[in-house]
C-alpha positions, 0 to 999 in steps of 0.5 A: 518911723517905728511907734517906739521911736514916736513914743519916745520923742513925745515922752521927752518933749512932754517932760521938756514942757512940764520942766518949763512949765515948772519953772515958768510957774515958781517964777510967776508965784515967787516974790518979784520973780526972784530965785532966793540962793542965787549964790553960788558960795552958799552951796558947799558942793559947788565951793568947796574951797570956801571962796566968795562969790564972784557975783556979788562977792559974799563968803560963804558965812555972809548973805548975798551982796548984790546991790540990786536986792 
C-alpha cells in the first residue's frame, strides 16, 4: 500500500477514536450520564413546523415530558 493511502487510514481511525472518546467522556462527566435537550422539537432547524415531540410529546414552548426524568 502507497504511504499516503496508510497516512489516511490512520488520520480517520484517530479521529474516529477522539470523536468516541469525546463522547464517552461527556457521558461520564455529565449528571446521570444524560444528554440535556434530547428533544427533537426544541431544535427549530429540525421542527420547523412547530410540531411535538413524537417522544415524549412536548410543543416546542414546553420543556420535555418524559416520564423517566
Amino acid at each position: 500500500m502507497d504511504a499516503t493511502i496508510l497516512a489516511t487510514l490512520g488520520l480517520t481511525l484517530a479521529l474516529l477514536l477522539l470523536g468516541f472518546a469525546g463522547i464517552a467522556i461527556k457521558l461520564i462527566v455529565k449528571k446521570d450520564g444524560k444528554f440535556a435537550g434530547t428533544c427533537a422539537s426544541q431544535n427549530p432547524f429540525l421542527n420547523k413546523d412547530g410540531e411535538a415531540c413524537s417522544l415524549c410529546g412536548a410543543k416546542p414552548s414546553e420543556q420535555c415530558n418524559n416520564p423517566s426524568k
